[in-house]
C-alpha positions as CSV (number, residue, x, y, z in Angstrom):
1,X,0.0,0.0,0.0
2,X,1.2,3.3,-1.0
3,X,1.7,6.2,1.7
4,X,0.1,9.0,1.7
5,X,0.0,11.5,4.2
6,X,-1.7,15.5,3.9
7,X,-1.2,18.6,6.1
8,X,-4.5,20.3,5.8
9,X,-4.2,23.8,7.7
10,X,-6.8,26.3,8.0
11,X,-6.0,29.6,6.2
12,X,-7.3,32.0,9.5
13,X,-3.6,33.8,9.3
14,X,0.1,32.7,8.7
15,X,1.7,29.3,9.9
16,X,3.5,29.5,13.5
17,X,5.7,27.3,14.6
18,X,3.4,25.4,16.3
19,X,2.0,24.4,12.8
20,X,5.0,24.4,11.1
21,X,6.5,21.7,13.9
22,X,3.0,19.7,12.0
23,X,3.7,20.1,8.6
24,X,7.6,19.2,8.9
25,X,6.1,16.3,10.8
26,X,3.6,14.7,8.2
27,X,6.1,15.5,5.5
28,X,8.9,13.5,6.7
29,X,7.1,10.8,7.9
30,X,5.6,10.6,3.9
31,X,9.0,10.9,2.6
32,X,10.9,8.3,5.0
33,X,8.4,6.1,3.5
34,X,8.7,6.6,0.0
35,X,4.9,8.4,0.0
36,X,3.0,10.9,-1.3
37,X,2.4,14.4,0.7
38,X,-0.7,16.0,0.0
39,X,-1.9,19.9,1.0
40,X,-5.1,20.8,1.4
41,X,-6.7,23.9,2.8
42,X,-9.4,23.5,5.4
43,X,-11.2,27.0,4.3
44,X,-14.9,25.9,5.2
45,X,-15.7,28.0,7.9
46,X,-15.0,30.9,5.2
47,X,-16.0,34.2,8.6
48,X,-12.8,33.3,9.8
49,X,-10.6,33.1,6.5
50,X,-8.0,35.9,6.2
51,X,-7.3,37.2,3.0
52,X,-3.9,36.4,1.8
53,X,-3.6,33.8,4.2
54,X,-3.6,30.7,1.5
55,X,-0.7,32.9,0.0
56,X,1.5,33.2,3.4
57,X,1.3,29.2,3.8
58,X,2.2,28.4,0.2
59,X,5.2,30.5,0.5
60,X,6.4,29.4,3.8
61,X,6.3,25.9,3.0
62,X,7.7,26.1,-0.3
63,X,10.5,28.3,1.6
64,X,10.9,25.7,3.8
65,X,11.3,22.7,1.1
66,X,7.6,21.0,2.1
67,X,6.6,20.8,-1.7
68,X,3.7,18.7,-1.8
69,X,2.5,16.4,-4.3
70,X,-0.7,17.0,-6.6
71,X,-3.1,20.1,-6.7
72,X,-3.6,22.1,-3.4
73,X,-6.9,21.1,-2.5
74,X,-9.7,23.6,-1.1
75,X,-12.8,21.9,1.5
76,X,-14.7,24.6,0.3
77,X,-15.0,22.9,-3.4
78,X,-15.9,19.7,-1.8
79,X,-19.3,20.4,-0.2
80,X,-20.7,18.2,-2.0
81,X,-19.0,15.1,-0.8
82,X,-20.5,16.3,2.6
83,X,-23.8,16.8,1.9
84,X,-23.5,12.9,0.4
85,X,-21.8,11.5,3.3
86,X,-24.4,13.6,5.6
87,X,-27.4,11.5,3.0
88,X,-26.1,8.7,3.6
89,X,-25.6,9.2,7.8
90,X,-29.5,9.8,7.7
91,X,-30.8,7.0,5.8
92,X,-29.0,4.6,8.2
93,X,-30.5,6.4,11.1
94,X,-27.6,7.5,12.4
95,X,-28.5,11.9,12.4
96,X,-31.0,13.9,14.0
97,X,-32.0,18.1,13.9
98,X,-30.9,19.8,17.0
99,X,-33.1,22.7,18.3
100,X,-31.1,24.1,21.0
101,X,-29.0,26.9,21.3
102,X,-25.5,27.2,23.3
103,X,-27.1,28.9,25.6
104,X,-29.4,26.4,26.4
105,X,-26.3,24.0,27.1
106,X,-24.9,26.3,29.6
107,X,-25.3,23.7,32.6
108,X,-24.1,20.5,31.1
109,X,-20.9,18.9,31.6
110,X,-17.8,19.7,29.7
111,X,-16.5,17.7,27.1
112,X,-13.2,16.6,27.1
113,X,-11.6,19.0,24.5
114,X,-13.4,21.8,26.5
115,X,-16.9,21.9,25.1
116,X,-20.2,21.2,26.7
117,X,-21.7,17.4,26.1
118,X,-25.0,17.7,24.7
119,X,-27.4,16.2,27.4
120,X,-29.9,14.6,24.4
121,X,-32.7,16.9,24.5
122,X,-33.6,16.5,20.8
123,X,-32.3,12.9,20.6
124,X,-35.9,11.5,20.4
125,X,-37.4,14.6,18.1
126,X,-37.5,18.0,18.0
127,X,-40.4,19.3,20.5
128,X,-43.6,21.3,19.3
129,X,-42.3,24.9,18.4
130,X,-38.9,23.9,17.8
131,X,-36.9,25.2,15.1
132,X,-34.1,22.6,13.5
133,X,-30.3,24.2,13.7
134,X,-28.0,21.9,13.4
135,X,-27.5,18.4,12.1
136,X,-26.3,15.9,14.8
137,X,-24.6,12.3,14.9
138,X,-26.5,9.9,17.1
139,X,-23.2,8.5,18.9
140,X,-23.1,4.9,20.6
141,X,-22.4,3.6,24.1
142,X,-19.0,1.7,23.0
143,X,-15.7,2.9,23.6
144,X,-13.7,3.7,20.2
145,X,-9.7,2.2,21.3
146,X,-6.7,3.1,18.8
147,X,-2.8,3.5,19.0
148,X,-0.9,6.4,18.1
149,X,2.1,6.1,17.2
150,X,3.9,8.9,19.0
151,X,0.9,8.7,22.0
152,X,0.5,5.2,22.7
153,X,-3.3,3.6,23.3
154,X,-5.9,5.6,23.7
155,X,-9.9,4.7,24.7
156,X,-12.9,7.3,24.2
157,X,-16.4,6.7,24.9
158,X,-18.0,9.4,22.3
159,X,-20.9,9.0,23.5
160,X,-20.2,9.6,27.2
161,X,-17.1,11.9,27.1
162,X,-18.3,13.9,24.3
163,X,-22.3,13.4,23.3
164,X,-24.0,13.5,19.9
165,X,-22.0,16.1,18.0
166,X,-22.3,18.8,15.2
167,X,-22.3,17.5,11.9
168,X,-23.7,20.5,9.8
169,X,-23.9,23.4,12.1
170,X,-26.4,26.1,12.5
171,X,-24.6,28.8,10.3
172,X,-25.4,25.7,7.7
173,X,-21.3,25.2,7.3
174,X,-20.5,21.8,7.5
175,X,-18.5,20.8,10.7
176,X,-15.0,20.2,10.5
177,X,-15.2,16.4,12.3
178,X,-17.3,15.4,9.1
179,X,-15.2,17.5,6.3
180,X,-11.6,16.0,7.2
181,X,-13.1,12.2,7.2
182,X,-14.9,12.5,4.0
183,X,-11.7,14.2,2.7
184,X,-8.9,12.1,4.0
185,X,-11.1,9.0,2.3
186,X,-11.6,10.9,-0.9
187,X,-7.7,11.9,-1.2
188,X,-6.8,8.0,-0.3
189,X,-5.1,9.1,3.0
190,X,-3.7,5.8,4.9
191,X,-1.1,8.4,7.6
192,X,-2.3,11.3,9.4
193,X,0.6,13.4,11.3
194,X,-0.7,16.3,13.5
195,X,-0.5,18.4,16.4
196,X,-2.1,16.6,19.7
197,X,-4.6,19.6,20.1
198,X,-6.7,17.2,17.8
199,X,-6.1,13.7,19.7
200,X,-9.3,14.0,21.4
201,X,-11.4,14.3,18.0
202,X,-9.8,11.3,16.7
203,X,-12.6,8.8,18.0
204,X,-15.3,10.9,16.6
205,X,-13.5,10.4,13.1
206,X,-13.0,7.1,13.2
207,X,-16.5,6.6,14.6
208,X,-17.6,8.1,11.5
209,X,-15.3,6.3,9.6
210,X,-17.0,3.3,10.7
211,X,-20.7,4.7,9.8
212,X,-19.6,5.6,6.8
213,X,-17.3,2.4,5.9
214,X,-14.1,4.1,5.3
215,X,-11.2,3.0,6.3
216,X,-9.1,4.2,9.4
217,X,-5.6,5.8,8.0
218,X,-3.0,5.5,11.2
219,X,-2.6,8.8,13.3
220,X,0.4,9.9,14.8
221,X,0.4,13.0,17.0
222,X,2.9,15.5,17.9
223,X,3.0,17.8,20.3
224,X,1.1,21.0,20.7
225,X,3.7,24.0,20.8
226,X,3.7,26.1,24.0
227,X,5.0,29.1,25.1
228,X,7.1,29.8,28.4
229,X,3.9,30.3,30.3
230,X,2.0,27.2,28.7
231,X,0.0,28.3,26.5
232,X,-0.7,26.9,23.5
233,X,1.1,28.9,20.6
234,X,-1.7,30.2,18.3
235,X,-2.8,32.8,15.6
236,X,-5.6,34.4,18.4
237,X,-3.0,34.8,20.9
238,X,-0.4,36.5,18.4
239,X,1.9,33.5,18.4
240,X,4.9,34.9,15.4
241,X,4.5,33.7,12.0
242,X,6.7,30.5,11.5
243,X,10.0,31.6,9.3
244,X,12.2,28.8,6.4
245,X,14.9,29.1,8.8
246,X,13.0,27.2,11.7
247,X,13.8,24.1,11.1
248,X,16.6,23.2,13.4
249,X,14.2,24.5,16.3
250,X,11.4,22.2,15.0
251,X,13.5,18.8,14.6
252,X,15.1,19.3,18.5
253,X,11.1,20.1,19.1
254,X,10.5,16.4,17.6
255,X,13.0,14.8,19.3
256,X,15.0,14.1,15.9
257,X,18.6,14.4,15.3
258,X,20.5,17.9,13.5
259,X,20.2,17.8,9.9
260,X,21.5,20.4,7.3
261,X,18.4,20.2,5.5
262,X,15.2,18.3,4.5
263,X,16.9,15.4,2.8
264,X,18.7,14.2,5.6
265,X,16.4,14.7,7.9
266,X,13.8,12.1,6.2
267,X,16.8,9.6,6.4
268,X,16.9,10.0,9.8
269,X,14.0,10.4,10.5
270,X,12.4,8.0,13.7
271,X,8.9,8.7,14.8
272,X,10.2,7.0,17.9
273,X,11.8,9.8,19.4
274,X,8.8,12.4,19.0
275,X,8.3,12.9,23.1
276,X,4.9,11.2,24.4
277,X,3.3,14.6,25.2
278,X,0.5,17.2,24.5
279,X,2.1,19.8,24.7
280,X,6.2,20.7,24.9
281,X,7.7,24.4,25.3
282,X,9.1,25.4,21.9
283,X,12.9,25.7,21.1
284,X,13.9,29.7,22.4
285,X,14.7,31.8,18.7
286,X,18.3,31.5,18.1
């Protein structure tokens, strides 16, 4: 089987390092293995896009040597694969509308990754008066159990440590846990690489992977970039655009050996040594 492996960042402002510590990630796993290394732009929640953006990330990776294989693909030209999947989701039963508002979730429990569970309150129909809003996945008691390959074993019950989520949200955007399933099946993606922010969603993707009978690529997360007082580096919190001469920083960030450039680094590279973290303090500038 062929590799292929994708970075797939979201054009809301330039790359930091954070993101840049991804993309050198996914690309030398793809090219230690002979593979292909797709990009595609996760632009479908188009309020937040930032013009010019798409333009910064091309440059920086081409700067950097990450030349991908292929066209540059855009989620935004694939709604209709969504809408499809999202067809097929609701003839198997597996959707329902929502009515409620975030508001009206203030008091449940939080989620895992931060965000309140849905307590079911439309999980058996809409009530009289209601207005649909968004389109939600009717989850299952078992637990979904994978290994990552930098993070070890992990076990999530979706259903209890997250509850029926978004699939097409109220704004009528599709949701991002549906887009990057459909895609990654659609490019052929067996290896996803990425930051560690996104471990938790993992078992809601391949929980739709299995509704949807697509296969399950391997995952392999890295960790999310912090700053000196541990906070997550980031575009809202004015984290500095990632710069070509980074890389040194971002292979000590992986736990990989020195390398003059790109080539060698592939060579050496060893997934083994990425540190079994979150999150890990970025390399100080030089």
């Amino acid at each position: 089987m062929t590799y292929v492996g994708r970075f797939a960042p979201s054009p809301t402002g330039p790359l930091h390092f954070g993101s840049l510590a991804a993309a050198v990630a996914s690309w030398l796993d793809a090219r230690a293995a002979g593979g292909r290394w797709l990009l595609r732009i996760e632009d479908l929640d188009r309020p937040r896009v930032q013009p010019g953006a798409v333009d910064e990330i091309l440059r920086l990776l081409e700067a950097s040597g990450l030349h991908w294989d292929g066209e540059v693909e855009f989620q935004s030209a694939r709604t209709a694969l969504y809408a499809a999947a999202l067809e097929r989701l609701a003839r198997d039963g597996r959707t329902y509308w929502c009515g409620c508002s975030r508001r009206e979730m203030e008091d449940s429990a939080l989620s895992i990754d931060g965000a309140r569970i849905y307590p079911g309150t439309c999980r058996q129909g809409l009530a009289p008066g209601r207005t649909p809003r968004a389109l939600r996945l009717r989850t299952m008691p078992e637990a979904v159990a994978f290994t990552d390959r930098a993070q070890g074993d992990i076990t999530q019950s979706v259903e209890r440590e997250v509850g029926d989520f978004v699939l097409l949200r109220a704004d009528g955007f599709h949701a991002y846990q549906l887009a990057v399933v459909v895609d990654d099946a659609a490019q052929g993606v067996t290896d996803i690489v990425r930051g560690a922010d996104l471990l938790d969603s993992t078992a809601r993707q391949i929980l739709l992977q299995q509704y949807l009978g697509l296969p399950t690529p391997r995952y392999l997360h890295v960790p999310v970039a912090v700053d000196a007082d541990g906070r997550k580096l980031a575009k809202q919190t004015g984290a500095p655009a990632a710069r070509p001469d980074d890389l040194p920083r971002v292979l000590a960030f992986l736990g990989q050996a020195p390398a003059a450039d790109l080539a060698i680094a592939a060579k050496q590279w060893d997934p083994s040594r990425i540190p079994r973290a979150r999150t890990l303090s970025a390399p100080a500038a030089a």
